[in-house]
N, C-alpha and C positions, 0 to 999 in steps of 0.2 A: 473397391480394391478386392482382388482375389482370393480365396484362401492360400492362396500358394507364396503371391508375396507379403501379405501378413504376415505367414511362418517366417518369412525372408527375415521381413522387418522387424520382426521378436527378435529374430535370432541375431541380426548385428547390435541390436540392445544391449543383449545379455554379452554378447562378447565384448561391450566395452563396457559392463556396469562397474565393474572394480574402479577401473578408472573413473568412471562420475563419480565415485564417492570419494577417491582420492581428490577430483578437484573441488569437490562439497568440502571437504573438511580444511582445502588452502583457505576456500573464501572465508569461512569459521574462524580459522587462527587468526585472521587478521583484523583486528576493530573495526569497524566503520559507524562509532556511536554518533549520534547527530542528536544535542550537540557534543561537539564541537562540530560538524559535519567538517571537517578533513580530510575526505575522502578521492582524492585523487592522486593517490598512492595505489587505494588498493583498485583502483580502474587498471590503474598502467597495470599491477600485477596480472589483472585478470586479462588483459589485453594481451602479455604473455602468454599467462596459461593457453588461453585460445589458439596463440600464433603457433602455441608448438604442437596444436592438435590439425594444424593446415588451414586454417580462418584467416582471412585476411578482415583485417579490424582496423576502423576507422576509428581514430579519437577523437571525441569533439568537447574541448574546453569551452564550457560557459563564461564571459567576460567576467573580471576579477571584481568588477564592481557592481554589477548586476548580482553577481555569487554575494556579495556582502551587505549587500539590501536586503539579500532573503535572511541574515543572519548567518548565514553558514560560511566556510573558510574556502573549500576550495572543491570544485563538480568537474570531471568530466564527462562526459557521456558516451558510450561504445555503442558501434553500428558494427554489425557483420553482413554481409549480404550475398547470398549465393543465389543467382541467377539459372533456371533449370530448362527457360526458355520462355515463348509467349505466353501470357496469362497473368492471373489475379498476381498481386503483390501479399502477401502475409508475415504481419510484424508480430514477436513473441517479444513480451514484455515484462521485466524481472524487477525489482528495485536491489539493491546493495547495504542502503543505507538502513541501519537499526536505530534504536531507543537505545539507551544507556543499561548494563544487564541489572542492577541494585544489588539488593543484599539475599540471602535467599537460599543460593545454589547449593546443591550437595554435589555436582560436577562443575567442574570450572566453566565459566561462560565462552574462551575463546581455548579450550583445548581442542573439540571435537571429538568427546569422548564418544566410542560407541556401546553400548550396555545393552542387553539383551532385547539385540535386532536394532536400537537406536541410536540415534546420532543427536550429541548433546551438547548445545550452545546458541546463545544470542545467535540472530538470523537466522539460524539452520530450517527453521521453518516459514518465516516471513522475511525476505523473499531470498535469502540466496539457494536455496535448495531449486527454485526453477531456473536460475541462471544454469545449471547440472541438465534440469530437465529438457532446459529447449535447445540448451550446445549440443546434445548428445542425442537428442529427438533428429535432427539439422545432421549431426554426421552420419549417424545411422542412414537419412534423406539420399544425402550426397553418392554413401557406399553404392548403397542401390541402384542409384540412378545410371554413375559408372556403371555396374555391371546389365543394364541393360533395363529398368524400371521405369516408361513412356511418365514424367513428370514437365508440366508446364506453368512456369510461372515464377517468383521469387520470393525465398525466402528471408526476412530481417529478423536481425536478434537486436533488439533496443536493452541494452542493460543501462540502466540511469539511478543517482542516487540523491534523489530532494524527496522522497515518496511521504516521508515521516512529516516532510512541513510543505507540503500540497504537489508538488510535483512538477509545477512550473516553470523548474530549470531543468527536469527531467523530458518525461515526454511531452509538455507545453514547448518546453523550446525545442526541443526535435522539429516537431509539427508547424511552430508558427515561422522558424527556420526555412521552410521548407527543403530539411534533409531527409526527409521520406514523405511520401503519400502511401500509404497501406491500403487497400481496398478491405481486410479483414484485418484483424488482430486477437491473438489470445494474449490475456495477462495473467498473471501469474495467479492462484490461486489452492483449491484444495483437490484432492482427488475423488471426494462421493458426491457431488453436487457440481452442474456446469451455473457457473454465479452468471444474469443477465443484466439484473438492479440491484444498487444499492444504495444506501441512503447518503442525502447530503448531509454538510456538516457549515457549520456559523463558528471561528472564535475570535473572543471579544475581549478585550481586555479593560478593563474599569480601573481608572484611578481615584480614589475619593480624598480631597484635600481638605482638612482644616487647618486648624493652629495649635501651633504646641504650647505648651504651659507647666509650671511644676506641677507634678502629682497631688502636692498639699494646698493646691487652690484651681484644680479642675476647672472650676467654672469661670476663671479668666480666660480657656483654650477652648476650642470648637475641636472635639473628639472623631478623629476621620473613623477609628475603629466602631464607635459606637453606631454611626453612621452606614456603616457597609456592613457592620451584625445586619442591621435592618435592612438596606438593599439586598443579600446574601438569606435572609431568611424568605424575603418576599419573591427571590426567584424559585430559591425550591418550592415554595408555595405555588409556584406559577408549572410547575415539573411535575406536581402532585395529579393535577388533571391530564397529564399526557395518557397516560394507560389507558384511557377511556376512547383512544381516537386509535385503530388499527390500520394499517395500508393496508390494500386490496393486492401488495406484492406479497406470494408466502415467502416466507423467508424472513421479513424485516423486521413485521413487529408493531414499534410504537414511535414515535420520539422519546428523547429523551436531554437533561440537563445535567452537566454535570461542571462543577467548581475543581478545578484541580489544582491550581496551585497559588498562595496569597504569601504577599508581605507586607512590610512596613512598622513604622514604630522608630522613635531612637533612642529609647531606652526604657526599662522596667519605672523609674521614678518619674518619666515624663507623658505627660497628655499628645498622642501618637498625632503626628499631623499629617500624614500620609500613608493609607492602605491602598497596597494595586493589587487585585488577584485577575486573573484569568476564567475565562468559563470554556466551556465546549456543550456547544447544540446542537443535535444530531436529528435531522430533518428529513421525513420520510419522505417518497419520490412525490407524494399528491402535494406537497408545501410547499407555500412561493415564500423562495427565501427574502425576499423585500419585505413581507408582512412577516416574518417570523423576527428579521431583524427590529423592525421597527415597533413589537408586542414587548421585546426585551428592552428598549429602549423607555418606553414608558413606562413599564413597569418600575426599571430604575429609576426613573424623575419620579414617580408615585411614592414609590420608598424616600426617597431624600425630600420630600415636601415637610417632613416632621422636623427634618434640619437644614432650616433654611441659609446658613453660613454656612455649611461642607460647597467644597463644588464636586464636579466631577467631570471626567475626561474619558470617553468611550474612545477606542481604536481597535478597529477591522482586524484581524489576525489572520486570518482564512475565511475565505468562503469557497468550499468546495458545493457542488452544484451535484445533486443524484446524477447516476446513472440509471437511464431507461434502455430500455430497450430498441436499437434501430430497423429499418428496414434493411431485409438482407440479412438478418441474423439467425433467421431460423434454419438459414439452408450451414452454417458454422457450429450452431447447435446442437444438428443433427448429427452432423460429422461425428463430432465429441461425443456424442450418445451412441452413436452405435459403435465407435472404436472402445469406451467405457465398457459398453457388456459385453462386447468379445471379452475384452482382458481379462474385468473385473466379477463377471458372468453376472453384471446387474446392470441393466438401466439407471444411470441416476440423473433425478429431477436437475428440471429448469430452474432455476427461484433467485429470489435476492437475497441481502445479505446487510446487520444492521449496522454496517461500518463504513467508511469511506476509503476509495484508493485513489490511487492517478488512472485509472481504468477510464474513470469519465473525461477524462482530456481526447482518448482517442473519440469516446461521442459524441462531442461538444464539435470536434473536428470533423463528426460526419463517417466516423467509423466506425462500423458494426463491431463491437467487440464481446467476448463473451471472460470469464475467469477460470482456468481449466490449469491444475501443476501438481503436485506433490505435496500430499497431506489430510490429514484426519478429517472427520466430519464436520469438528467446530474448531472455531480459537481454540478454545477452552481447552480439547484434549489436547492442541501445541502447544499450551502454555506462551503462546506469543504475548509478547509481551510480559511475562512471566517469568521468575527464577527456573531455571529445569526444563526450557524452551528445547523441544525435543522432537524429532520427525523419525517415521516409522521409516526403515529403506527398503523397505518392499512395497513398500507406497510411491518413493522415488521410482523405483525398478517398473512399476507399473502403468504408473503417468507417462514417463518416458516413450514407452509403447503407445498408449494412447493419443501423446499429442504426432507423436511421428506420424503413425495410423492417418488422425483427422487429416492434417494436413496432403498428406499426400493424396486422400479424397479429394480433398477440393483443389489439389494441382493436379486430377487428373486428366487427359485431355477429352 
């Protein structure tokens, strides 16, 4: 691309940046905690938004009982698709759906407060800040093209909201749908780094059953809690060794284990006959998640050998699978790097990243995709996930250029 329509393409950015952040702060005000995942409300709303910016937007509801197998209440999925003529097909991919905001906040989590340069609430930075970035990357596209910009090929806006519990009803069903085939895809991501890999993820959920009995004669009851202390100690035991094993992806790191949420018990006076907690293992790209599941598995029967009365009941939660790297990816990469240091006047790295997305659904499906949107260098300074979840909008304002930029590289003819 030229320098001349670059300037172009800045320029219809910045004349509609007020506007993205007006429609950044709708998506904001309005919940999409998962759970409950109830979210196809704010689909339709955003399905609006869109229609009244000229998007013709497809809704596609996931079946009401497939929606309630994943646990969640109710998904639609939005497709926009502008057509610029022959060539690549390219899908931008956003999630909607958040975590629940806790306790925490010194700004309200769905006002959209903006505070010195920021913008403050659940989502704002994972993901609905690129649903902004790639609606407005896409019109910016559009403007252009009408006024005379040689582009070929089509663009999709996939905005889906299962991202939080694997993505399955998001871009898994898009794909195995076959309501798109994409030749590339960006997903949503940060702005100092284009994400290529990142790791997979295992969760498990353990129930350990014994029997209950009064408090003042324990040893009539078979103690589930005592039992999962020991299961629950011998896995961190088993987490303790991961630091020693690094991917050869920069970026990711290590594996890692992590217990995040436990119950059970029925009362303070009674011997507890049932603890279930949950775990999350987070699997670098060189791990075969069959032998990562099945290390966790015996570990736990190793732990329960010392109580031979508990039982227990393992059950799959997720298995998200890394993202690698495809063929064809380097020529989307590229894009993204060199529209990056126009903007941002720095080249930023290739690398992975030690978390999972729905990103690896378009790989799994055979699409190159890379993570390229609005946002800081790490989680950590968005506080995703976070009380104070917060996105710089000059970070927005700049992505924006960027992914228009790449894209329109690779629909050149």
């Amino acid at each position: 691309m030229n320098p001349a329509d670059a300037a172009r393409l800045d320029a219809q950015v910045e004349a509609t940046f007020d506007d993205s952040v007006k429609f950044l702060a709708e998506l904001v005000k309005h919940p999409t905690d998962t759970p409950p995942g109830d979210n196809a409300a704010h689909a339709e709303m955003t399905a609006r938004l869109l229609e009244a910016r000229g998007f013709a937007v497809e809704r596609h509801p996931v079946p009401a009982a497939l929606v309630k197998s994943r646990g969640l209440a109710a998904v639609t999925n939005l497709i926009v698709r502008h057509r610029f003529g022959d060539g690549p097909v390219i899908a931008l991919n956003a999630h909607g759906d958040v975590v629940p905001p806790g306790e925490g906040w010194s700004h309200p989590p769905y006002a959209a407060e903006i505070a010195d340069g920021r913008m403050f609430g659940r989502g704002v930075a994972v993901s609905k800040s690129d649903f902004a970035t790639y609606a407005f990357a896409l019109e910016a596209l559009k403007k252009l093209a009408a006024g005379g910009l040689p582009l070929a090929g089509t663009v999709e806006l996939h905005f889906t909201y299962d991202e939080e519990v694997g993505g399955e009803l998001g871009p898994g069903w898009i794909l195995a749908q076959g309501l798109s085939k994409p030749d590339f895809a960006i997903g949503a991501g940060f702005s100092y780094a284009v994400i290529t890999a990142h790791n997979g993820c295992l969760h498990l959920e353990v129930t350990v059953r014994g029997e209950s009995a009064h408090a003042a004669v324990p040893e009539t009851g078979v103690d589930a809690l005592k039992a999962s202390v020991d299961v629950m100690t011998a896995l961190y035991a088993l987490g303790e060794g991961f630091a020693a094993r690094k991917s050869g992806v920069p970026g990711i790191g290590s594996p890692t284990i992590n217990i995040g949420r436990i119950e059970g018990g029925i009362n303070t006076n009674v011997v507890p006959d049932r603890v279930r907690f949950s775990l999350d293992r987070r699997m670098i790209p060189e791990e075969d998640p069959v032998a990562v599941e099945a290390q966790i598995r015996d570990t736990i029967a190793g732990a329960l050998a010392a109580h031979p009365k508990a039982k227990v009941e393992i059950r799959r939660l997720l298995l998200a699978r890394a993202l690698k790297p495809l063929p064809g990816l380097p020529k989307l990469v590229e894009a993204l790097q060199e529209e990056a240091a126009r903007v941002f006047g720095a080249r930023p790295p290739a690398q992975g990243v030690p978390l999972y997305t729905d990103a690896r659904l378009y790989g799994e499906a055979g699409v190159p995709i890379a993570l390229f949107g609005a946002g800081p260098r790490t989680i950590l300074e968005a506080n995703a996930k976070r009380p104070d979840e917060n996105l710089v909008l000059e970070d927005l304002r700049r992505a924006t250029k960027v992914v228009a930029g790449a894209v329109a590289r690779l629909l050149s003819p």
